[in-house]
N, C-alpha and C positions, 0 to 999 in steps of 0.2 A: 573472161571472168577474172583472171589474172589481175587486167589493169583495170578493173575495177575493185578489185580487193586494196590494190597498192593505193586506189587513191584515196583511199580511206584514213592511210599518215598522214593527210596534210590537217586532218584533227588533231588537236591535244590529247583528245580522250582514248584516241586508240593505242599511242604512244602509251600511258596512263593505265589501259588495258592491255596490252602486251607486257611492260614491264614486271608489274604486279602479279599477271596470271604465269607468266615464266616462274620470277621466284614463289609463286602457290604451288608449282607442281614439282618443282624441287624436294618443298618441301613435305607435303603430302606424301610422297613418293619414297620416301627416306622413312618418315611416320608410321607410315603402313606396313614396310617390311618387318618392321619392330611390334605393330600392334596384330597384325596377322596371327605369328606363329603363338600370341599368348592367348587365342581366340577372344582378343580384344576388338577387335575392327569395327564394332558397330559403336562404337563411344564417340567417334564423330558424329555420327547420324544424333546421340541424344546428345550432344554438346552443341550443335547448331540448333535444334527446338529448344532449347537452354537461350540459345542468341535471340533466337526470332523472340522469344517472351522479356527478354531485355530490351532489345532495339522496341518493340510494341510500349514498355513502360519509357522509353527513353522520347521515344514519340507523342505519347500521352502528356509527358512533364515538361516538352520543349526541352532535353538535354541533349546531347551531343553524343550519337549511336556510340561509336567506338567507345568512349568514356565510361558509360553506364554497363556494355554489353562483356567488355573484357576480363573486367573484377566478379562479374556474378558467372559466367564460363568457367573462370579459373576455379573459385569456389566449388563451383560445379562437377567441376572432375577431381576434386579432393573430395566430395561428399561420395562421387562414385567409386573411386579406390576403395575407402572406406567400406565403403556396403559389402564390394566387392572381398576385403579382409577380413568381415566380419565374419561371412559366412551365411550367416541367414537366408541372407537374399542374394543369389548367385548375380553374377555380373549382367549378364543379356537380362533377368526382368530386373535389374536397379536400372538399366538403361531404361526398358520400355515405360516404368514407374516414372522416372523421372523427363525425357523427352515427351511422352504425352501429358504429363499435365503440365511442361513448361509452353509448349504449343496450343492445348486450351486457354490456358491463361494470358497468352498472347492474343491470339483472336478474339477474346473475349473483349479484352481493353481496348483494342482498336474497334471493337465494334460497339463500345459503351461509349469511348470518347466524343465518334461519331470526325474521328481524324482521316484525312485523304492520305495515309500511309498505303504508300503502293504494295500491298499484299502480295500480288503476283510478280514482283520484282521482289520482294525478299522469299517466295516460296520458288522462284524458278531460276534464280540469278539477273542480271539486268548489264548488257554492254556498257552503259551510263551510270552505271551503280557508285562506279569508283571514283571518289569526291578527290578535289586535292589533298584536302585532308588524311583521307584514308589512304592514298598515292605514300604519304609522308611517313604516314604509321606504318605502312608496308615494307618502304622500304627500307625503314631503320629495322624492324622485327625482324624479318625473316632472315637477314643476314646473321642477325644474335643467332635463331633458333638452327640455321644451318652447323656455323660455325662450333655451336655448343653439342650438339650431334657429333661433329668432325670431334672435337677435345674428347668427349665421352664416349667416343665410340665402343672402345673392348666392352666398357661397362652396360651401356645398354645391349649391346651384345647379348651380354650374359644374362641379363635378368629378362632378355624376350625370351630366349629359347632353352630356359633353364634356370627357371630362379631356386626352386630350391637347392641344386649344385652352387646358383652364385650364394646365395646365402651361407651356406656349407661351409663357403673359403673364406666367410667373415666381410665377403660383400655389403656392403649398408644398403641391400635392394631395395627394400623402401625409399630411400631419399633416391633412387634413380628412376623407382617408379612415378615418386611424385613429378619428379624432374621432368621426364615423359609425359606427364598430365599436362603439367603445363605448356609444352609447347605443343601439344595437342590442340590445346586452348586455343592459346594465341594463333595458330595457324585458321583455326576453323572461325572462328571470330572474324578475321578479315576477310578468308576465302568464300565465306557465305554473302558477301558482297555481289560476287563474281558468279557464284554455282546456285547460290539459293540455296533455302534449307533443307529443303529436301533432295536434295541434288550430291551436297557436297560431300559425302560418307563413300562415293563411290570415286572420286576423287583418290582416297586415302587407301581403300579395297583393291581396284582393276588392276593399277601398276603393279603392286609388289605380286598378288597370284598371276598376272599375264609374268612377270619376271621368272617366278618360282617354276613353272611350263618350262624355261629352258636352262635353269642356272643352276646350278648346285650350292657353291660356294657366297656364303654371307657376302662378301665384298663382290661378289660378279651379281649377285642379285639385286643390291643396291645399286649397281651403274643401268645395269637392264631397266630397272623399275624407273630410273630417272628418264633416259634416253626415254621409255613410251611414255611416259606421264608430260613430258616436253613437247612429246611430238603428236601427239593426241590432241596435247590445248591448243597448239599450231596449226592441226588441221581443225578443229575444233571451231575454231575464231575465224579461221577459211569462209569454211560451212556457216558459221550466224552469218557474216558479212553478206558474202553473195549469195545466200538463199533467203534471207532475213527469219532465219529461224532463232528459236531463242538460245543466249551463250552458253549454259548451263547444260542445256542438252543435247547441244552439240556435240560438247566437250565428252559429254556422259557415251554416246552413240561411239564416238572416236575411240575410246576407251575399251568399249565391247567389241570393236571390230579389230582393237590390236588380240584383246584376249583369245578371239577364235584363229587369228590367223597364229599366234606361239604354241597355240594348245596343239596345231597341226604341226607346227614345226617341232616341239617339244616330242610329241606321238612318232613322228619320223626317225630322230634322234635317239629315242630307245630302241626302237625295232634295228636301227642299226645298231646299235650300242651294244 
């Protein structure tokens, strides 16, 4: 099985899909510990039905997915901050409110246009998904969206597991929240390439609680969460390759089997502790 996974490099595309899906789970992994503790997490899930209803009008108009699908995301999770600040409408139904009718509205127009958009490669992920193009966009973003995490670290610190403390000290939590939207955005936008829409929320979830099972400290939870998020989509890409199962749920399966195996180690850890 081995040397039939390996011979799978002498593709472009896998190279194309290993690189990409490395830097997605970096940063997913990184995103999630930050969006966990503020009982954010499912903003991914409506931020990718937000994509698929973009890439669906980008398909319908003949434009160019990434181009069309990035600008209404980002808008996307300033509309849900917003909801979310207003008050009215608590965060989990502005998600539900807005993912479901950005995913009717998607299905809709692919199914009026009467387009050969591959549905089940954007509802599940797709090994072939990742265009050169999106290869490009990939890998210039995610390095910004790492990098800008590394520079604002204390600061998103504070405003995940404490805003109104960071507030308190004259923090400008808002503009750190938006900041957080957006590379929310940007990640989930190209990673639904890879995971699918429905997929890639778990993506941004599994790491940081399989992490939280054995780590205490902010900074040891964000190496934990990387380390399984990396080696999840490793095994992950394993599993599609020589089973020919799909990459998305692979990855998702890999995920939940690290989560059971920290949650024992984690349970160990205190009974000794």
């Amino acid at each position: 099985m081995v040397t039939e996974f390996l011979g799978y490099f002498s593709f472009e595309f896998t190279w194309r899909l290993l690189i990409v899906g490395l830097l997605l789970s970096v940063c997913t992994a990184l995103l999630g510990v930050c969006l966990v503790p503020k009982r954010y997490s499912m903003i991914g899930d409506g931020l990718s039905h937000v994509g698929f209803g973009a890439l669906a009008v980008a398909s319908t108009l003949g434009a160019a997915p990434l181009a069309v699908a990035m600008p209404v995301v980002i808008i996307a999770s300033f509309l849900l901050l917003r909801l979310k600040e207003n008050g009215k409408i608590k965060g989990d139904s502005a998600i539900a409110m807005i993912s479901s009718g950005a995913l009717a509205i998607g299905v809709m127009l692919v199914s009026l246009s009467g387009s050969n958009t591959d549905l089940e490669g954007y509802m599940f992920g797709s090994i072939l998904a990742i265009t050169k193009n999106d290869f490009i966009t990939a890998v210039i973003l995610f390095p910004i969206v790492i990098i800008t995490f590394i520079l604002f670290y204390t600061q998103i610190f504070a405003v995940s597991y404490d805003e109104s403390f960071a507030r308190a000290t004259g923090m400008k939590a808002g503009f750190y929240d938006m900041l957080l939207a957006v590379l929310v955005a940007v990640t989930i936008v190209i990673g639904m390439r890879i995971m699918g829409t429905l997929l890639i929320s778990a993506l941004v979830i599994f790491p940081s609680i399989s992490a939280m099972r054995v780590c205490k400290s902010y900074f040891a939870t964000n190496v934990c969460a990387v380390a399984v998020s990396v080696l999840s989509f490793l095994a992950g890409m394993f599993m599609s390759f020589v089973f020919s199962t799909p990459i998305g749920a692979s990855i998702v399966v890999c995920n939940m089997l690290s989560f059971f195996v920290l949650s024992i180690v984690g349970a160990i850890l205190k009974r000794k502790g």
